[in-house]
N, C-alpha and C positions, 0 to 999 in steps of 0.2 A: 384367657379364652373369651373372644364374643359372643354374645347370647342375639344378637344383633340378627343371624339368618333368621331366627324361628318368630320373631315380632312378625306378628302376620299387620297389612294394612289397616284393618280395622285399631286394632291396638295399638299401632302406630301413629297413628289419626288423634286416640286418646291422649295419650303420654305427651303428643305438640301440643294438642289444645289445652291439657294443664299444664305445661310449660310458660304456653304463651299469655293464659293467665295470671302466672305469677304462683302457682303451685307447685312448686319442686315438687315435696313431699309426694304428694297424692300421686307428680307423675312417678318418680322412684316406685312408689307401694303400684300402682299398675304395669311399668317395668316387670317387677320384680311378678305378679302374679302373671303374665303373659307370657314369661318367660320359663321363670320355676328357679333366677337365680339366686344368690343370694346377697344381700345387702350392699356390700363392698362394691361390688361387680356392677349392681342397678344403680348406684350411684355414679359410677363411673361411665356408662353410658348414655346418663340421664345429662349428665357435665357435658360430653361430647357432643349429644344433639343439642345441648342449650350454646356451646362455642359454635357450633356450623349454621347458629341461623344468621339469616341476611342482617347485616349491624340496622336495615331500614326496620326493622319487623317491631312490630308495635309492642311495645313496653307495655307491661301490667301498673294501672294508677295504683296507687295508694291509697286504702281509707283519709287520709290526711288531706288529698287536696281537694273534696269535696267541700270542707270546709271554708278551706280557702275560698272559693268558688261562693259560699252562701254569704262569706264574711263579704266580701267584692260588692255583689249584688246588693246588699241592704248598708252598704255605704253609698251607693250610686242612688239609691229610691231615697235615703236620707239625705243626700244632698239634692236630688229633684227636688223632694219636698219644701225642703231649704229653699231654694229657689224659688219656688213656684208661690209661696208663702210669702 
């Protein structure tokens, strides 16, 4: 059985936007209370709306490549300095 008719818009709206942040869980657990399904079920259409998005739809980053990101940056100002020095 889909629980899929009674997701009103609003809750619909929520459950993508924690998809598309990279929160399954949180969307499942508001699935599930929008609904009233039970677990198994919330999961299962939490999978379904995460296979039907567009494959362009922007990916949630990782705490991890921020790092990257800082490591980059203070290689580039240490080799300026290098340089400039």
């Amino acid at each position: 059985m889909s629980d899929d008719r009674v997701l009103t818009d609003e809750a619909r709206h929520a459950v993508t936007k924690a998809i598309e942040e990279g929160r399954k869980i949180e969307a499942i657990k508001l699935y599930r209370e929008a609904t009233g399904s039970d677990l198994a079920e919330a999961k299962r259409q939490v999978e379904q709306m995460i296979a039907q998005l567009p494959s362009g739809a922007p990916k949630p980053i990782g705490p991890s490549s921020g790092c990257l990101g800082v490591v980059a940056g203070a290689l580039a100002l240490g080799a300026a300095w290098w340089w400039v020095a």
